[in-house]
C-alpha positions in Angstrom: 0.0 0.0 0.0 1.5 3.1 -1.1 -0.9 5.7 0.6 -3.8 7.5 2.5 -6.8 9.1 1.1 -8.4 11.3 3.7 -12.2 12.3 2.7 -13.1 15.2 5.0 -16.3 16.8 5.2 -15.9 20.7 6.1 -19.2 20.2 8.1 -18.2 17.5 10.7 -16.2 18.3 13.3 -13.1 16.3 12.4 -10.7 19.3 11.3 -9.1 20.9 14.6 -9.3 24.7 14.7 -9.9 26.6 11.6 -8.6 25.1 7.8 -8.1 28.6 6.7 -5.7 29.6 9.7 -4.3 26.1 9.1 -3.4 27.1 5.7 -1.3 30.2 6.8 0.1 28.1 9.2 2.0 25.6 6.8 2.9 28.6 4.3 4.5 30.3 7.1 6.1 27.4 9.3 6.0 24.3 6.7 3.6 22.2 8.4 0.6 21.6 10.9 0.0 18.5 12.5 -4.2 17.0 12.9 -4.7 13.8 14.5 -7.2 11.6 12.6 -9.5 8.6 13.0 -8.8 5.5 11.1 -10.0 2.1 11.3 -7.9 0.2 13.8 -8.5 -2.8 11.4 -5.3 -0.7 9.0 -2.8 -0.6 11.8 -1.9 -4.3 10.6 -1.5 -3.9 7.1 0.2 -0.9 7.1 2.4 -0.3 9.7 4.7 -3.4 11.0 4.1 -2.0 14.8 2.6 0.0 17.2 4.0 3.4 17.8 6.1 3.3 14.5 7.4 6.3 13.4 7.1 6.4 9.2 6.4 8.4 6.2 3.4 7.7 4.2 1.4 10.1 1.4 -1.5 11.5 2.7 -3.8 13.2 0.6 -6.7 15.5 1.7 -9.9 15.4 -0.3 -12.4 17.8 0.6 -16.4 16.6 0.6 -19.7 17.3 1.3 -22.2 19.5 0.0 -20.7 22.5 -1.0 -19.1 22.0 -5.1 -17.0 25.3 -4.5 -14.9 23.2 -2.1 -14.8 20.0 -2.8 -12.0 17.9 -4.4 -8.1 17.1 -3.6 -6.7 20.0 -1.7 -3.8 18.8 0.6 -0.6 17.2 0.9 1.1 15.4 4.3 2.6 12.5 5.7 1.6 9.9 8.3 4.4 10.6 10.8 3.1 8.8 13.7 0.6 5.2 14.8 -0.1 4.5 18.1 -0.4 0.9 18.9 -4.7 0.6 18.8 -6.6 0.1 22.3 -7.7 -3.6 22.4 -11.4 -2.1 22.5 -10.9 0.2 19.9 -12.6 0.0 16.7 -10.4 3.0 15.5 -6.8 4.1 16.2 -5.3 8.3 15.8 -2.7 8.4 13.7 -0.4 11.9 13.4 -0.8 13.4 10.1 1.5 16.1 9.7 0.3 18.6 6.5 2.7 20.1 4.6 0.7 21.7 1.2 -3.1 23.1 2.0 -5.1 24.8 -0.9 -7.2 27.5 -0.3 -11.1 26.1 -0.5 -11.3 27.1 -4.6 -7.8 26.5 -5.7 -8.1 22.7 -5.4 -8.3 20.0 -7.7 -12.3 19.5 -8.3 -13.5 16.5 -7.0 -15.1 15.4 -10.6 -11.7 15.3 -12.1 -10.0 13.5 -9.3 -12.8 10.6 -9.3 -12.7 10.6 -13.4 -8.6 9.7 -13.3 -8.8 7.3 -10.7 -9.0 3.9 -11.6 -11.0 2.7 -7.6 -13.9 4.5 -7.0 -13.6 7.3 -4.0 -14.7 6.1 -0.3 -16.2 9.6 0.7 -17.3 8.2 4.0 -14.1 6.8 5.5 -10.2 6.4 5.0 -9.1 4.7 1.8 -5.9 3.1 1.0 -4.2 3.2 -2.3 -2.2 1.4 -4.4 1.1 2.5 -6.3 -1.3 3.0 -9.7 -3.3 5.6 -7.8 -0.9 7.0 -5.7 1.4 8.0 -9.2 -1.9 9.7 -10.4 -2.5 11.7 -7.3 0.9 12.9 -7.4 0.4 13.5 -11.0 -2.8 15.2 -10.4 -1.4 17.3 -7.6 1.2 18.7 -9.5 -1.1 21.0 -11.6 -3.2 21.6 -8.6 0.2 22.8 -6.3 1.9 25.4 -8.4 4.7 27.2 -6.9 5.4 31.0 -6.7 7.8 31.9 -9.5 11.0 31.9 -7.4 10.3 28.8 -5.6 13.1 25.8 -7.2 12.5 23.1 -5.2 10.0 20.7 -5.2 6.4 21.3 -3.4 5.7 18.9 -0.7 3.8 16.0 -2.5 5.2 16.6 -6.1 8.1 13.4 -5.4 7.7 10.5 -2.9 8.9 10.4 0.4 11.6 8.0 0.3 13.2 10.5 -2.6 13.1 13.6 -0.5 14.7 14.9 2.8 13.5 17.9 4.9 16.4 20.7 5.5 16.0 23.5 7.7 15.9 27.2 6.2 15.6 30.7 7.1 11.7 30.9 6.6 11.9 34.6 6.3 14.1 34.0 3.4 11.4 31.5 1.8 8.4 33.6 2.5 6.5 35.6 -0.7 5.0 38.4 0.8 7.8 39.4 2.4 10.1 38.9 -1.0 7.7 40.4 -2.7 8.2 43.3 -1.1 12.3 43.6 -0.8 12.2 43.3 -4.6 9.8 46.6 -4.6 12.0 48.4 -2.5 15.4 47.4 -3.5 14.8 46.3 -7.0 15.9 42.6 -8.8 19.5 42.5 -9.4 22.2 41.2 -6.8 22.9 43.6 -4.0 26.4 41.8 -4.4 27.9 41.1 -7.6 24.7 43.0 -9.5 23.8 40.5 -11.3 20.3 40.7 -13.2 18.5 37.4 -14.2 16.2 38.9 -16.5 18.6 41.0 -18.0 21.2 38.1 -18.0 18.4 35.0 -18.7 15.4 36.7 -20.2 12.0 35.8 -19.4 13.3 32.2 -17.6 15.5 34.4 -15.4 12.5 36.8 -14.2 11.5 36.6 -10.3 14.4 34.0 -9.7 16.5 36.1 -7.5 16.9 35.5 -4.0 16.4 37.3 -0.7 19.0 37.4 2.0 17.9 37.9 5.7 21.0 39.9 7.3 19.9 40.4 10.5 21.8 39.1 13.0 21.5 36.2 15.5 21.0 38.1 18.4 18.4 39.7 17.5 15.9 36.8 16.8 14.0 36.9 19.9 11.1 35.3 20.5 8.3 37.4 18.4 10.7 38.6 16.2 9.1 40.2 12.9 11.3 40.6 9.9 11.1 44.3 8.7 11.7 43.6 4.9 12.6 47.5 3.8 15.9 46.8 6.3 16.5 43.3 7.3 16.4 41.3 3.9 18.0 41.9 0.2 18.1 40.6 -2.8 21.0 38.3 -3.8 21.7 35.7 -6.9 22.0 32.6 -6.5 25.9 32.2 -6.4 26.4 35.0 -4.0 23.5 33.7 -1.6 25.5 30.3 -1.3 28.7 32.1 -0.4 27.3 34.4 2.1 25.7 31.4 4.0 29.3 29.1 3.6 30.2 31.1 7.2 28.5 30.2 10.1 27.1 31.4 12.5 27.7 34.8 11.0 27.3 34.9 7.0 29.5 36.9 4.5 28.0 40.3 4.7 27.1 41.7 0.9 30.3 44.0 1.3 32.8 40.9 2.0 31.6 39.2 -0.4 31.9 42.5 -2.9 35.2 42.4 -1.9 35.9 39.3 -2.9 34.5 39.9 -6.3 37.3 43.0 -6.4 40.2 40.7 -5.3 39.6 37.7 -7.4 37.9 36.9 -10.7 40.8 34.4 -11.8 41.9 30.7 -10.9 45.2 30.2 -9.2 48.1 29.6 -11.5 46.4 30.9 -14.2 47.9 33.1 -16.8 46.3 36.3 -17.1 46.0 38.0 -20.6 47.0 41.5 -21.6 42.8 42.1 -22.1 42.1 40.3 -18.7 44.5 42.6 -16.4 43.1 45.9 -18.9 39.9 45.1 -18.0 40.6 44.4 -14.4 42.5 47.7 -13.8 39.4 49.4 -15.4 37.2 47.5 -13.0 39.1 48.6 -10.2 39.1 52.2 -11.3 35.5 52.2 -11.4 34.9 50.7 -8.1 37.1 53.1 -6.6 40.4 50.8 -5.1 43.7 51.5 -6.4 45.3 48.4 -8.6 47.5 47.2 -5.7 44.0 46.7 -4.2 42.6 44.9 -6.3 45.0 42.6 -6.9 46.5 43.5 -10.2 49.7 44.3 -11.3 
């Protein structure tokens, strides 16, 4: 068995708290976790013990009577099973979600049942095979789209045994707030100025990073980013550099100042055009050539 289909109905009180603060919640810390009831009558076939800790799809299909929100609208993994109660007809299993739609953005529920070859249990917890579970994840591709800047893959486009889960500066992943750095301080690299559009064309547009700066000691609890002073754009390359220090990155002048000083590979033979058009460089960045390096 490959994976879970969980049929919720909006109207029965199975959801904990509100969906709609639970979506906010996984775009701004990557996850919540619901406890739900399944039949204790799974625990054998799918898990090999009680209390196992494992990583199984979960998918989140909304139903009921309202059409506007019904369908496949969620993404997580079973990461824990309690051993069921001997007088237990159903065992709570940890289901931590890590991709929720907005009610209107998901999948409709007419096109999920059409591609799937079982028909949908809306009434209960149904287990899948590898057939369905390939369509669901082919399915929740074009449901899940990414913001433009986002690389990696959404939770739920790849199966769990061919991802891992890193830790990252969230403020650094979160659109609103890079949305507006890149109104204030514009789209090219605050270090080494580089413009993806400009350099890549349309493929390049929105791919620039943002770089939180602020430092360590100041992440308190209740700390709130201000994005006009604590975050700035950076490429790619120079984003991977200022991180290589730890605890405190390269700041965006070290790592100009690196660009100055180098810009060659050891042992290398510079050209006549190479040190002209490093001695011009230097000029216009305003070090002398002993500065920067050159001859």
């Amino acid at each position: 068995m490959e994976a879970l289909i969980l049929a919720w109905d909006p109207e029965r009180p199975v959801w904990s708290g509100s969906y709609a603060e639970a979506v906010l919640a996984v775009r701004a810390s990557g996850s919540v976790r619901q406890s739900w009831s399944v039949p204790s009558v799974l625990s054998g076939d799918l898990w090999a013990s009680p209390d196992e800790t494992v990583e199984m799809d979960v998918w989140l299909v909304v139903v009921g009577r309202r059409p506007a929100m019904r369908g496949l609208s969620g993404h997580g993994t079973v990461t824990r099973v309690p051993g069921p109660r001997t007088d237990a007809s159903t065992l709570q299993i940890d289901v931590d979600f890590d991709a929720l739609l907005q009610h209107g953005d998901q999948l409709t529920l007419s096109r999920l049942v059409g591609e799937l070859p079982d028909p949908l249990d809306e009434e209960s917890v149904q287990v899948v095979g590898a057939a369905s579970a390939r369509i669901l994840r082919r399915l929740w591709t074009e449901a899940a789209r990414p913001e433009r800047a986002v690389v990696e893959p959404l939770p739920g486009w790849l199966p769990p045994n061919a991802t891992r889960r890193v830790r990252a500066d969230r403020f650094e992943r979160d659109p609103d707030l890079r949305r507006i750095v890149l109104a204030h301080r514009g789209s090219a690299c605050h270090a080494c100025g580089l413009d993806m559009e400009q350099r890549y064309g349309a493929a390049g547009r929105d791919l620039i990073q943002v770089h939180h700066i602020t430092p360590l000691e100041l992440l308190g609890p209740g700390y709130e980013p201000d994005p006009l002073t604590d975050l700035v754009p950076l490429c790619a390359s120079c984003h991977v550099v200022a991180h290589s220090r730890w605890p405190e990155p390269y700041s965006t002048e070290e790592i100009k100042r690196m660009l100055r000083e180098n810009g060659f590979l050891r042992g290398s033979i510079l050209t006549d055009e190479q040190r002209a058009s490093e001695a011009a460089a230097a000029r216009i960045l305003g070090v002398t050539a002993r500065e920067s390096g050159t001859p």
